[in-house]
Each structure stands twice: as structure tokens, then as C-alpha cells.
N, C-alpha and C positions, 0 to 999 in steps of 0.2 A: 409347425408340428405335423407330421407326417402320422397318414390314416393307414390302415391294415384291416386286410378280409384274408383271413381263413380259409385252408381249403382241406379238407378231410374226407380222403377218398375212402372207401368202406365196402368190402366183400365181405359178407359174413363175419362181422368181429363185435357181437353184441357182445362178447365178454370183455375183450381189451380197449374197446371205444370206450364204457364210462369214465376209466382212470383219465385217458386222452384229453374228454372235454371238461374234465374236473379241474385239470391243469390249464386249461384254456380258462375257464372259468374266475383261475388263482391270481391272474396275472397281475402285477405293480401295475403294467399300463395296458389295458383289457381292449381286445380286438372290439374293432367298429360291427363287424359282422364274420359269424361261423355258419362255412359252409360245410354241410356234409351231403355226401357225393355216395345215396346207397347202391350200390351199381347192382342190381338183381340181386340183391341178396336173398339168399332162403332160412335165414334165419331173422330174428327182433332187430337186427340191425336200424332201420328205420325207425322202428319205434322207442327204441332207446334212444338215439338220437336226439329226437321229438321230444320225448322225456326230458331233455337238458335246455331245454329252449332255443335250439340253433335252428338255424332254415335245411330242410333235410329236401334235396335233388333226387328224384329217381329216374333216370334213363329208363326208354323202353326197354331195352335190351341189355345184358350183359355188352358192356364195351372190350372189354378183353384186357386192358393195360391199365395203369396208375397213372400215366401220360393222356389217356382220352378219358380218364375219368377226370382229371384235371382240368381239362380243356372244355368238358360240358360245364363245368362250375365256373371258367372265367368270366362266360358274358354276365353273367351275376354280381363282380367284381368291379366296383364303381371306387376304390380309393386308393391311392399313388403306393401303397404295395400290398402286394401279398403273399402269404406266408402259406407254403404247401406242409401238411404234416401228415404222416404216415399213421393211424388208425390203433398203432400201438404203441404210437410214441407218445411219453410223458416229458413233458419240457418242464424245465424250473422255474418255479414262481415269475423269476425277473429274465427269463429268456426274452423276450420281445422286447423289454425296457434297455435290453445289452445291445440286442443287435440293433435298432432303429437309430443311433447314431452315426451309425457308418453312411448310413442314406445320405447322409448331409454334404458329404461329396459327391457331386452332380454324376459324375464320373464309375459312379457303381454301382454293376446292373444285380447283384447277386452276393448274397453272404449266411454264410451259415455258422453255427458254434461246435462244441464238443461233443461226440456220441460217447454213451457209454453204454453196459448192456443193462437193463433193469436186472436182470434173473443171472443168478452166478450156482444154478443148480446141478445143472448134469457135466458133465465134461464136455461140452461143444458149448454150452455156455461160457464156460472158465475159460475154455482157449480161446473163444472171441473176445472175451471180454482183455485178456492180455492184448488181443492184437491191437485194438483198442484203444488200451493204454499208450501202448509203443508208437501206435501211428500219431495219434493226438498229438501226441508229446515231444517225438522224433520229429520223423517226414514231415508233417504236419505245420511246423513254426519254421523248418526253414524255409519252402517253399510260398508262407506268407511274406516272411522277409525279403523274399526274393521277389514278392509281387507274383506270384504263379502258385497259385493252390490248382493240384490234381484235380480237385472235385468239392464241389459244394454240397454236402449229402442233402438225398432229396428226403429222407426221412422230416427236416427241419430247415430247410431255406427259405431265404425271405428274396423277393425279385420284385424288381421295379417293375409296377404294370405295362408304363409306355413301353419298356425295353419288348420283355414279353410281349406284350400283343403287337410290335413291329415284327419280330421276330417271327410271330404266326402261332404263339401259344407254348406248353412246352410239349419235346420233339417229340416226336411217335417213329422217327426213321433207326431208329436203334434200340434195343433191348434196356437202356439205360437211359433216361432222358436227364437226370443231374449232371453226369460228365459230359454227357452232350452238348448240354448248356453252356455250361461251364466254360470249356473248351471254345465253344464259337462263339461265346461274347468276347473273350480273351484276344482269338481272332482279332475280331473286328473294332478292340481297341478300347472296349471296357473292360471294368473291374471288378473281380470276385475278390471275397473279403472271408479267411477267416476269423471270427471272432470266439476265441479260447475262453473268456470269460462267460459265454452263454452256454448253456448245459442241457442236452439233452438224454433220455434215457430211453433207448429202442428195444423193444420184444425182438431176440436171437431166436431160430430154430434149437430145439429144445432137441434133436434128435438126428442121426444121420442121414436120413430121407430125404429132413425137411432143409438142412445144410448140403444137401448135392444141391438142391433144386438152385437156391438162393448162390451158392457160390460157381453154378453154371452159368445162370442168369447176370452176373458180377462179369467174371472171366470172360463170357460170350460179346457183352457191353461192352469191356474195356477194347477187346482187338476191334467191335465193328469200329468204334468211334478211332482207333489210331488207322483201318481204312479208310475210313471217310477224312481226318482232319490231320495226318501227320503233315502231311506238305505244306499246307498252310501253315501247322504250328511254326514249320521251321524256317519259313519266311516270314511272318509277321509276329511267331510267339516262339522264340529260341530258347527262350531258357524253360519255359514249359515243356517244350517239346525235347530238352535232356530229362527232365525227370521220367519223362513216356518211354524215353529208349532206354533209360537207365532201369525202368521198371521191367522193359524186355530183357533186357542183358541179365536181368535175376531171375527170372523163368526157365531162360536157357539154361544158366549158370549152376542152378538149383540142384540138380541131380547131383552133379560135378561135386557139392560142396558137401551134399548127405553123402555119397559115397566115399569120402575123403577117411573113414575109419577103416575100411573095408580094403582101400588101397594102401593105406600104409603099412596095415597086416600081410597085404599079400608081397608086395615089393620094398619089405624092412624087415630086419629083427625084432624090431616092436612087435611085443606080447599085442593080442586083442584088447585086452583091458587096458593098457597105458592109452593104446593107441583113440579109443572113445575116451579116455578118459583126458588126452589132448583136446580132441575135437569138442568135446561137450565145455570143459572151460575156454575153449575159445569163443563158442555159441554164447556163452555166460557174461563174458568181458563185452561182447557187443549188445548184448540184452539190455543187461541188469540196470547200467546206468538212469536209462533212459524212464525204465518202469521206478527207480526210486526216486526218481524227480517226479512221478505223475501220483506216486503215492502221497508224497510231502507236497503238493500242489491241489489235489483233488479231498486231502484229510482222510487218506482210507488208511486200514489195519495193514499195515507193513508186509505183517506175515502171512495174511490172504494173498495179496497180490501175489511174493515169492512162491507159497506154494502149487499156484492158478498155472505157474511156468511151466510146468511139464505138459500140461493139456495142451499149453499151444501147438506144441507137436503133432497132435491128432490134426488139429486142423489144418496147419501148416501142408500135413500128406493131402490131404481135401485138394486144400487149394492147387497145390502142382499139380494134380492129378487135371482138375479141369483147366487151370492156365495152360498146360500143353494142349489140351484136349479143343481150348478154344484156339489155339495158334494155330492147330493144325487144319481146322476145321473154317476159320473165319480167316484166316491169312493165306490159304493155300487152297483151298477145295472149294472158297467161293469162291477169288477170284478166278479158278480155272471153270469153274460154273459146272463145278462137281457137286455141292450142296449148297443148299439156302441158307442157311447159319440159323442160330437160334432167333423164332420171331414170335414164338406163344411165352407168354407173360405168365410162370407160377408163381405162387408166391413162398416164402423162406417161413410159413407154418402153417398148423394143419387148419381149419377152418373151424369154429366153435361145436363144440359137442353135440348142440342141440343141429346145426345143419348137419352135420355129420350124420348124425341120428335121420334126420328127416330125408337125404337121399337113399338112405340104406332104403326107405322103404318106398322108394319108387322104383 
């Protein structure tokens, strides 16, 4: 029977950490030990925590990253896995009792389940929460079946201790320590697993601010770790390392395929409106599928999901805007040692009202 420790990193989230540890609290088969990891916080963080009965860490200092908040909480970590969770994530009852069987192949160092978004309120909500669906559901299961999942989200992975602490903890050399993991266990010949049956539910940025920060922070992640691991993937992990160039070739490609209404108006007799109206049920035939399998899989209202489709668009513009932004800036400008690339750690929302409140008046 394999044991699990907890690890709950915490800046400021006295409001979204109850739900977290209520759901930790919930579990069919309940964590050996919850750690929570307050890292300077300036709000109750710490003492709600305390409140719930888990063992609450405080660094002298703000650490700066979710990766070195992690990593003060391992040596604490005495049992053959542990489960890093994100502060706003609520996991389902039987998330830990789904994933703890994949452990039993010696051979896997990492596994995670589905994210969803808790909040489907503003339109940056709705459109992440489509992406969501589609990745889950799409990209998602075939790269399990292929044996090469993208990424383990760190919102909710579970890691083999020994793996980890051979390792050296998880990584701090990238803006993203899940893909990084991810990636370099794969490397070196273990296994990441996803598990579709275990469910998680993460707090989205509610707002465009708070979705630059979090989808620069993604973007920036994704190129350092394809400079640091494409070579390797493509000697010792090949068919991971096409889903990584397959993910470039749609960056590039992206503009190309938004502009495809605008060029058939200007070099066709195609009226404007036929012409998007091409384009848009093309976007639709490659969508839709995918979202009404995770509708009929995950039990949601049919008609939520269809209408949530338009919003991905907004985000969709986000994300290109920084996937070039990090191509150009983490692919080209660092290695000519033109800039540093993204290496301060925001987070993708705003910090509880009452810190909020309590800086203003310093």
C-alpha cells in the first residue's frame, strides 16, 4: 500500500486554500500528512491553514517560485509519494484513490488526472475552461496512448519521492517546473501517466491582467524547457519530442490560419461573409467533436459547453500573442544573450482582498 504527503504551496490564498484542504480532508483514501508551504504570506494564510489541522511551513522569506516552495516542504516528506497541489485547487473525493494505482508500476515516476476550471464566470473563465475540455479530451489521450504525455500538471501531480529527490527536488531552472519534470523523467526512461479518471478543479484568472501574467508564465515555460530538452527528447524521447514540434509548427502556423478569411476575400470573389463563414465551420468540424465527447464523458449540460465556444477565442488571441512573444524572446534573444527570458514567478490571480487591502497601506 503506498503512503502520500501533501504539498500545498500558499501565497496569500486565505480565501481559495479552505475549499483545497476540505477536499484533501474528503478523500476515499486520506493523505498520511498535509503540508502547507505559507511562503510570506501577508494575509490568514497560515492561520487558516492551522485551522484545518495540517502542518503549516513558514520560510523566512518569500521564496519567490511554487518550485522552491516545494522544495522547502520535501525534506518533511517521509512517505514513497507525494502529491504537489496548487492552493486553489479542489480535487475530487477519489482523486488520490484513482491515481495511487499507477505507482504499482515500478517504472513511474509521475502522474496526474484531469483539470477542469472550478469558475465558468467571466469570459476568460469560459474560454479556458473550453481549452480544457479539448486538451483533456483530445491531445491529451492520445499522447497517453502513445506513452508521452506533454505534461503532468503541477496544479495536481503525484511523484515518486525517490524519483524526486534523485532528481534534486522539483526544478527551479525554468519558469515551469511540471513540464520540466515531466520531460526529464521521460528523458531518462521513466514514466509519466496520465490518469483521465482522477479530477481536478483549478481557480482560472478571472480577468485579463491576471491571464497575461499566467499565459506568459506557460508560453515562457514551454520554449525555456524545448531549449533546455529538445535534443535529448529527440534522441532518447521521439515521439514526445513530435508532439513539442508539432506544438511549434501551430504557433508559427496560427496567424496563417486566423488570417485565412481575410485572404480569401482579398484574392477570391468570395463575398467576406461566405468567406468566415467557410473558415468558422471549419474551426467547428475540428472543435466540436472533441468538446461533445468530454460533455458525454464528464456529465455536463451540452449546451453550456457549445455556448463557452466562442470565448475560447479571446483566449486563444492571449495565447498567440505570448506564444510568439515567448518564441521570440526565449528561442532567439536568449540564446543570442540579448535577454534573460522570463525568471520572476507571478501568479495567474490576484492575491486575497484582505492582502490586497493590507499592502495598499504600506
Amino acid at each position: 500500500m503506498h503512503t502520500i504527503t501533501v504539498i500545498v504551496p500558499a501565497h496569500n490564498e486565505e480565501e481559495g486554500l479552505p475549499a483545497t484542504l476540505e477536499s484533501l480532508a474528503s478523500q476515499t483514501v486520506l493523505p498520511d500528512r498535509v503540508l502547507v508551504v505559507d511562503d510570506a504570506s501577508t494575509d490568514r494564510t497560515g492561520e487558516v491553514a492551522a485551522s484545518h489541522g495540517v502542518t503549516v511551513l513558514r520560510p523566512p522569506r518569500n521564496l519567490g517560485s511554487k518550485a522552491k516552495a516545494q522544495n522547502y516542504a520535501l525534506p518533511h516528506c517521509t512517505t514513497d509519494l507525494v502529491l504537489a497541489v496548487d492552493a486553489d485547487t479542489v480535487l475530487a473525493p477519489d482523486y488520490i484513490e484513482t491515481v495511487m494505482p499507477v505507482f504499482d508500476d515500478p517504472g513511474v515516476s509521475i502522474a496526474a488526472g484531469t483539470v477542469r476550471t472550478r469558475h465558468t464566470r467571466t469570459l476568460w473563465e469560459r474560454g479556458r475552461s473550453t481549452e480544457y475540455l479539448f486538451g483533456f479530451h483530445w491531445h491529451r489521450p492520445i499522447q497517453a496512448r502513445a506513452n508521452s504525455p506533454m505534461v503532468c500538471s503541477g496544479c495536481c501531480s503525484v511523484f515518486r519521492r525517490d524519483d524526486l529527490m534523485a532528481f534534486g527536488g522539483f526544478p527551479e531552472r525554468t519558469i515551469v517546473e511540471d513540464m520540466d519534470y515531466t520531460w526529464a523523467q521521460q528523458i531518462a526512461g521513466r514514466r509519466a501517466v496520465y490518469v483521465s479518471d482522477a479530477v481536478a478543479l483549478a481557480a482560472d484568472p478571472e480577468d485579463l491582467t491576471y491571464l497575461r501574467k499566467q499565459v506568459w508564465r506557460w508560453m515562457a515555460g514551454f520554449c525555456q524547457n524545448v531549449r533546455l530538452h529538445l535534443g535529448r527528447l529527440i534522441l532518447h524521447k521521439p515521439l514526445l519530442a513530435v508532439w513539442v514540434l508539432l506544438a511549434l509548427l501551430e504557433i508559427l502556423t496560427a496567424p496563417l490560419w486566423w488570417a485565412t478569411p481575410f485572404v480569401l476575400t482579398a484574392t477570391t470573389d468570395q463575398p467576406p461573409a461566405l468567406a468566415f463563414l467557410w473558415w468558422a465551420g471549419a474551426e467547428l468540424l475540428l472543435t466540436t467533436p472533441p468538446l461533445l465527447y468530454a460533455a458525454h464523458r464528464r456529465k455536463l449540460p451540452l449546451a453550456t459547453v457549445l455556448l463557452n465556444i466562442p470565448c475560447v477565442y479571446a483566449t486563444k488571441a492571449v495565447n498567440l500573442v505570448y506564444a510568439w512573444k515567448a518564441l521570440i524572446v526565449e528561442l532567439l534573444l536568449v540564446p543570442l544573450h540579448l535577454a534573460r527570458g522570463l525568471t520572476v514567478y507571478e501568479k495567474g490571480r490576484a492575491d486575497t482582498a484582505s492582502a490586497r487591502t493590507a499592502l495598499a497601506g504600506t
